[in-house]
C-alpha positions as CSV (number, residue, x, y, z in Angstrom):
1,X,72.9,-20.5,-3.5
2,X,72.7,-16.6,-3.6
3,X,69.1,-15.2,-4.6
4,X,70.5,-14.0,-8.0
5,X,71.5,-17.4,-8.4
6,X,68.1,-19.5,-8.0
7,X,66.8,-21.3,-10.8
8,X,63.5,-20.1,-12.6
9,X,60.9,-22.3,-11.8
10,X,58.9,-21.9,-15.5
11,X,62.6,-22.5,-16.7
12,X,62.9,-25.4,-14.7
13,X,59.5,-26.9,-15.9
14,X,59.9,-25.9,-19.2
15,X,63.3,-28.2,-19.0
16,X,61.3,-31.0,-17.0
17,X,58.4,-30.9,-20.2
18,X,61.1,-31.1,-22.8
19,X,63.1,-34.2,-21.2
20,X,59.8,-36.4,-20.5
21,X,58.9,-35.4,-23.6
22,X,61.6,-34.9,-26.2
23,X,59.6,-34.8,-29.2
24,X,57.2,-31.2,-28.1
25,X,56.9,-28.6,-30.2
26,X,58.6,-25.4,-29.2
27,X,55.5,-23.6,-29.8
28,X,53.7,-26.2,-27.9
29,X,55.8,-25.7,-24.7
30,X,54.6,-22.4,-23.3
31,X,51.5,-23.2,-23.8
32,X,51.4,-26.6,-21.8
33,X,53.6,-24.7,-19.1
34,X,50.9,-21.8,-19.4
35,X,47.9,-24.5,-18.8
36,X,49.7,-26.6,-16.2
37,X,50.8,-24.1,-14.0
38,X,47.2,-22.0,-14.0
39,X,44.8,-23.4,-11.3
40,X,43.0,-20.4,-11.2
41,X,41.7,-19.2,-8.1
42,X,40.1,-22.5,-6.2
43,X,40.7,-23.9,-2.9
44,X,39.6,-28.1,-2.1
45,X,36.6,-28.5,-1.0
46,X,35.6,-28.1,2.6
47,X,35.3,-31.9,3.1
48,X,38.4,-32.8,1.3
49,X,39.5,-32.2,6.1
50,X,39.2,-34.9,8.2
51,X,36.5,-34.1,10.6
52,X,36.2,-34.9,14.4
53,X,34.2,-38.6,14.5
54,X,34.4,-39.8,11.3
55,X,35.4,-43.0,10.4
56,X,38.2,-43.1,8.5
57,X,38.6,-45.6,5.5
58,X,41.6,-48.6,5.2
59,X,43.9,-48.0,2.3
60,X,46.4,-50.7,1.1
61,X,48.9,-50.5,-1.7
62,X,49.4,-53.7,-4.1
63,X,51.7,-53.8,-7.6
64,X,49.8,-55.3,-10.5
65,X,51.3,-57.1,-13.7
66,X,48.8,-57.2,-16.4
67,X,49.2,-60.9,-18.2
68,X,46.6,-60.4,-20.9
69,X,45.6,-57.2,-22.2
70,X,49.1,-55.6,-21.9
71,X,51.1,-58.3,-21.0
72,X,53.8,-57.6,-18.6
73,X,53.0,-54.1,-18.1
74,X,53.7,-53.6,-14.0
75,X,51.5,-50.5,-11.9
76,X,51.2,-49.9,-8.4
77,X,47.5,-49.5,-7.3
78,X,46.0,-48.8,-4.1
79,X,42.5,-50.0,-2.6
80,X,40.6,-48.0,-0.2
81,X,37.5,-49.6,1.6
82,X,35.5,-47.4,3.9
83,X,35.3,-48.0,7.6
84,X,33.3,-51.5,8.3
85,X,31.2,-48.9,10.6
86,X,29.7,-46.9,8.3
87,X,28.4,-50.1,5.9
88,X,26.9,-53.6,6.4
89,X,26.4,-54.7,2.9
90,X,27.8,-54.6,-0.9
91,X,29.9,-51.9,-1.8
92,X,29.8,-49.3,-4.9
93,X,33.0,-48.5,-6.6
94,X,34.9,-45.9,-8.1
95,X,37.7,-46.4,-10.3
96,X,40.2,-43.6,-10.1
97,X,43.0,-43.2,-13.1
98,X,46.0,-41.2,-12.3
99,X,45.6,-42.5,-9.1
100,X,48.3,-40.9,-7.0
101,X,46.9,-37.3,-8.4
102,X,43.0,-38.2,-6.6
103,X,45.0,-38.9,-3.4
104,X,47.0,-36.1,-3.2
105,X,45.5,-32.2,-1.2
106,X,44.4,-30.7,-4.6
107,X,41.0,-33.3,-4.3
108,X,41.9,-36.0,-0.8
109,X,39.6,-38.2,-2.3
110,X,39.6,-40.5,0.4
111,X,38.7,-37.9,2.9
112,X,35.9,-36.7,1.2
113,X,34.9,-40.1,0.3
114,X,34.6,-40.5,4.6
115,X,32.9,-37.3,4.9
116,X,30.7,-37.7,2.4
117,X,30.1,-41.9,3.0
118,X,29.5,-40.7,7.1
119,X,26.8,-38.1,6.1
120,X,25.1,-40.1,3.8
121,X,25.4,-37.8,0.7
122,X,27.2,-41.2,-1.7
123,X,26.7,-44.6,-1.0
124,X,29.2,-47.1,1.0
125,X,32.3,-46.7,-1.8
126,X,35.4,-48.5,-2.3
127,X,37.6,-47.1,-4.6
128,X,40.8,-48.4,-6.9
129,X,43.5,-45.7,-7.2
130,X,45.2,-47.0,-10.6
131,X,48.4,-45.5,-11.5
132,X,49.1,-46.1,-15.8
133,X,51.4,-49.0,-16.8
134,X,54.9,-48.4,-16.6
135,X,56.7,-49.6,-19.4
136,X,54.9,-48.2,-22.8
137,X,55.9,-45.9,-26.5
138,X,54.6,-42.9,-24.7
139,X,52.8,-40.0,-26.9
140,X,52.1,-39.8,-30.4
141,X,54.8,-37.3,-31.4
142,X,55.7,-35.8,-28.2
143,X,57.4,-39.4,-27.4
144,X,58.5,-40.0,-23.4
145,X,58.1,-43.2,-22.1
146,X,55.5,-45.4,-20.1
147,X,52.1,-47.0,-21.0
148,X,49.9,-44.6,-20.1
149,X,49.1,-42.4,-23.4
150,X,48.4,-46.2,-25.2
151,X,46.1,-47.1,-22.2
152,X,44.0,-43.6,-21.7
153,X,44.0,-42.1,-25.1
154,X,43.1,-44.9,-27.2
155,X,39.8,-45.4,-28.3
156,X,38.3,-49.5,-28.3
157,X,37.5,-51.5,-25.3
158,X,41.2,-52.6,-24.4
159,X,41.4,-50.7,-20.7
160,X,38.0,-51.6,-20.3
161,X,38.7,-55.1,-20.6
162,X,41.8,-54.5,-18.7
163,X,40.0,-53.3,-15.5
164,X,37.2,-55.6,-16.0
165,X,38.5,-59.1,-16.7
166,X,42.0,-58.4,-14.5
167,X,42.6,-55.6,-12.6
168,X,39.4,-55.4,-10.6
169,X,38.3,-59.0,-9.7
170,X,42.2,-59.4,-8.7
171,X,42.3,-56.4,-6.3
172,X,38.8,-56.4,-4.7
173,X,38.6,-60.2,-4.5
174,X,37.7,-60.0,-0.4
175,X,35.5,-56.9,-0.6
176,X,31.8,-57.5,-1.6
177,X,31.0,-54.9,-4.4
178,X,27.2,-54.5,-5.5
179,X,27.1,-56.2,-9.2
180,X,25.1,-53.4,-11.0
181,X,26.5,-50.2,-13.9
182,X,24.9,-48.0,-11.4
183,X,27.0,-48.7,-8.1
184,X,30.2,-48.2,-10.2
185,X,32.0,-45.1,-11.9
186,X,35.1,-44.4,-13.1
187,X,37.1,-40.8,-12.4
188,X,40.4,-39.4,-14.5
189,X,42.3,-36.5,-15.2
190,X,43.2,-35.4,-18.8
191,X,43.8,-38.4,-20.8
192,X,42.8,-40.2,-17.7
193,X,39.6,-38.2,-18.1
194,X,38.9,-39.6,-21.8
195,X,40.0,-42.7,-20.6
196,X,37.1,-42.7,-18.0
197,X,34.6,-41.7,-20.7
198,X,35.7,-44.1,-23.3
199,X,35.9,-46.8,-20.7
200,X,32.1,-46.5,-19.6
201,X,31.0,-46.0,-23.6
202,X,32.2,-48.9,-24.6
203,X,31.2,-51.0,-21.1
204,X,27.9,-49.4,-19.8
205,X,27.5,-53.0,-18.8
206,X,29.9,-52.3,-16.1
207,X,30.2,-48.5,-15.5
208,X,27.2,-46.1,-15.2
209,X,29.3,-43.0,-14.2
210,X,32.2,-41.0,-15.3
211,X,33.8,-38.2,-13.9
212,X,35.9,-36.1,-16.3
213,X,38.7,-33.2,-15.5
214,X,39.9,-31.5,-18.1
215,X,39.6,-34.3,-20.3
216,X,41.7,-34.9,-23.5
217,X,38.9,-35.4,-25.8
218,X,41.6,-34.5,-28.8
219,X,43.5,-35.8,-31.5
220,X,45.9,-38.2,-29.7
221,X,44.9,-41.7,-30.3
222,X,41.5,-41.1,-31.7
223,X,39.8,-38.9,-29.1
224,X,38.4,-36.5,-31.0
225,X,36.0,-38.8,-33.1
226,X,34.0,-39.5,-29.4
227,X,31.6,-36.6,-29.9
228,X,30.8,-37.2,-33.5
229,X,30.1,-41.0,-32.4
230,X,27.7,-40.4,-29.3
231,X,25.6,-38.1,-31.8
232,X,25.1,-41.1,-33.9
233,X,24.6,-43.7,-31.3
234,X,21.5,-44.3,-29.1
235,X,22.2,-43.3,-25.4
236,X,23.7,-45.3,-23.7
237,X,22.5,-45.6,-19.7
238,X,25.4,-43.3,-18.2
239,X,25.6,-40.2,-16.1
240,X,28.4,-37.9,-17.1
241,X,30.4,-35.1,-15.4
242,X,32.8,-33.0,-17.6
243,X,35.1,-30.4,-16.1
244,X,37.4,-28.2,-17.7
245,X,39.0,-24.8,-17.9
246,X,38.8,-21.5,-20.0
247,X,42.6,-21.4,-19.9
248,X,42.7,-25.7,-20.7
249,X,45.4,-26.8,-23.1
250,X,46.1,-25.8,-26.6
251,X,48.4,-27.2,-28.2
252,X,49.4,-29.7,-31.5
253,X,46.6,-32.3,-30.6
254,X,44.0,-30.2,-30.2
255,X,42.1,-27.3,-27.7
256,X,40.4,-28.9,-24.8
257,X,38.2,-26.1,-24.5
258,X,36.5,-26.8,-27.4
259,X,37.0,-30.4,-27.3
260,X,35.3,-30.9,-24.1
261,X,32.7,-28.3,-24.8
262,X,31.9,-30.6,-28.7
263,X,31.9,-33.5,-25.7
264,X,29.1,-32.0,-23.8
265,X,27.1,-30.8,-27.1
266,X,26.7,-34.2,-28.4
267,X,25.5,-35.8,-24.6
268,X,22.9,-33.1,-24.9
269,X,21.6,-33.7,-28.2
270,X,21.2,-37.7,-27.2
271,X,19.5,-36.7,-23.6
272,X,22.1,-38.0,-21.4
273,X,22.1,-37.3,-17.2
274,X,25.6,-35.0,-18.3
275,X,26.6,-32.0,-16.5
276,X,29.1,-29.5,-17.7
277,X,30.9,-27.2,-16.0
278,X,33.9,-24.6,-17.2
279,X,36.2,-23.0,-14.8
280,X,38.9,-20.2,-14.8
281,X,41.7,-22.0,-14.6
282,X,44.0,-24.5,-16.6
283,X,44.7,-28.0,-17.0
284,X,45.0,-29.2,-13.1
285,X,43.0,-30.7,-10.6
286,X,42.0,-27.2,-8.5
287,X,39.1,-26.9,-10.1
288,X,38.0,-30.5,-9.7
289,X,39.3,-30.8,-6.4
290,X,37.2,-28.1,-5.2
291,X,33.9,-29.0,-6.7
292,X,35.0,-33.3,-5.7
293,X,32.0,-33.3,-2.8
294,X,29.4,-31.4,-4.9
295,X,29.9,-33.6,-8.1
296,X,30.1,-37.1,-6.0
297,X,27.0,-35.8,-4.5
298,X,25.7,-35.2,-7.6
299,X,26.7,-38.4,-9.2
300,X,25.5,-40.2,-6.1
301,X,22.2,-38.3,-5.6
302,X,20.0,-41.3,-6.1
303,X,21.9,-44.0,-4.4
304,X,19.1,-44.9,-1.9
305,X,16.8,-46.3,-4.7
306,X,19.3,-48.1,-6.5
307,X,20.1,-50.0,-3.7
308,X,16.9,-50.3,-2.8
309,X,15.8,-51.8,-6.6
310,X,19.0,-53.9,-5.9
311,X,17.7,-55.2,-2.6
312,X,14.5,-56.1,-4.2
313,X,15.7,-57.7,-7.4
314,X,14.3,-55.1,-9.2
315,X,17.5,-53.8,-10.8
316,X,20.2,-56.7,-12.1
């Protein structure tokens, strides 16, 4: 192929957008090709590199059917479980949506998981990388196929229950997991990113921590009604960490921008252990990947005396 001849890449993405999603605006698709393609100037975080000595973690890969919440809906999952040498007791866990994206360069969460695990800056962590279901309407409007716009953007305790009554006990089954809200959180991306809020607001029973990346805190399925509801609700025991980007999506469903930054608002005016933090760039992982460490850390920072009030029975 002559270089006259080679295909635009923004033309090529633009044509990629339009087929997964047939039903997209025109006005809509140079902006999501605008966001998407603008990291903005972030490299990964330092320990996102395998480092001389450390013990490196076991990942395994397993498909999951769903039989009750959305029944017959197939995923492929994988499990990581840190080095037996660097624990000798109940593990915490993180539950990663989008999960292929958290294991990819942009954050190597499983790396900085054993860097961060070795040092002892987070807890002993296992961690479920769940990809969305398969088979599934797609988006409101924009169409496309697959599960995962009905599983992330809806509001209501459906993927909650999912994880909680199915997924989870079926995939860490032999790993011993500490049985409190504050040994577990739950990460995602975009809608994967609401999805991780919405999942811990409706179980803080189960989850006591979210990580959120450019999250789609919007008019999809419901979304945007999150902030207005945590000003009206008593806090709930969470810590929250919301990330997005100056140049973030704006499109038909709303501007995550000011979606995330109405988020943040209302988990200040009920007290909640939040932290918000907007970046240069788009809607992508760079900025998350290179703040990954400091935010676990972060998350993590108190680890120590949970498990300590655990040990003791004096947190159940």
């Amino acid at each position: 192929m002559t270089e006259a001849s080679t295909p635009d890449p923004l033309v090529q993405m633009t044509a990629q957008l339009r087929a997964a999603m047939p039903g997209i605006p025109e006005q809509d698709l140079p902006r999501f090709v605008a966001a998407i393609t603008n990291p903005g100037a972030y490299a990964p975080c330092d320990e996102s590199a395998p480092r001389p000595g450390v013990p490196t973690g076991v990942v395994s890969t397993h498909r999951f059917k769903s039989m009750h919440v959305y029944p017959g809906v197939a995923r492929e999952v994988r499990l990581y479980v840190p080095n037996a040498r660097l624990h000798d007791g109940p593990l915490a866990l993180t539950v990663f949506q989008d999960g292929a994206m958290y294991l990819g360069p942009q954050v190597a969460a499983t790396v900085v998981f054993d860097n961060l695990i070795a040092a002892g800056d987070m807890p002993p962590c296992a961690a479920l990388f769940v990809e969305p279901g398969e088979t599934g309407p797609g988006l409101p409007t924009y169409g496309g196929m697959g599960n995962r716009s009905v599983e992330y953007d809806s509001l209501g305790d459906a993927y909650a229950r999912f994880l909680i009554e199915e997924l989870i006990p079926a995939l860490t089954s032999e790993v011993e997991l500490c049985d409190v809200p504050a040994a577990r959180a739950i990460c995602g991306l975009s809608s994967g990113g609401i999805c991780a809020f919405n999942a811990a607001w409706e179980r803080p029973d189960f989850f006591g921590k979210v990580i959120s990346h450019c999250g789609s805190f919007v008019d999809i399925r419901g979304g945007h009604l999150l902030p207005a509801l945590v000003r009206r609700e008593a806090a709930k025991p969470l810590r929250v960490f919301l990330q997005t980007g100056e140049h973030d999506l704006d499109i038909l469903f709303g501007c995550w921008p000011l979606a995330n930054r109405g988020l943040a608002s209302a988990l200040d005016y009920r007290g909640y252990d939040h932290r918000f933090v907007v970046g240069e760039g788009g809607h992508s992982l760079a900025h998350g990947g290179a703040l990954f460490a400091e935010t676990l850390r972060w998350l993590w920072r108190d680890w120590r005396d949970t498990r300590a009030a655990v040990r003791t029975g004096e947190l159940r």
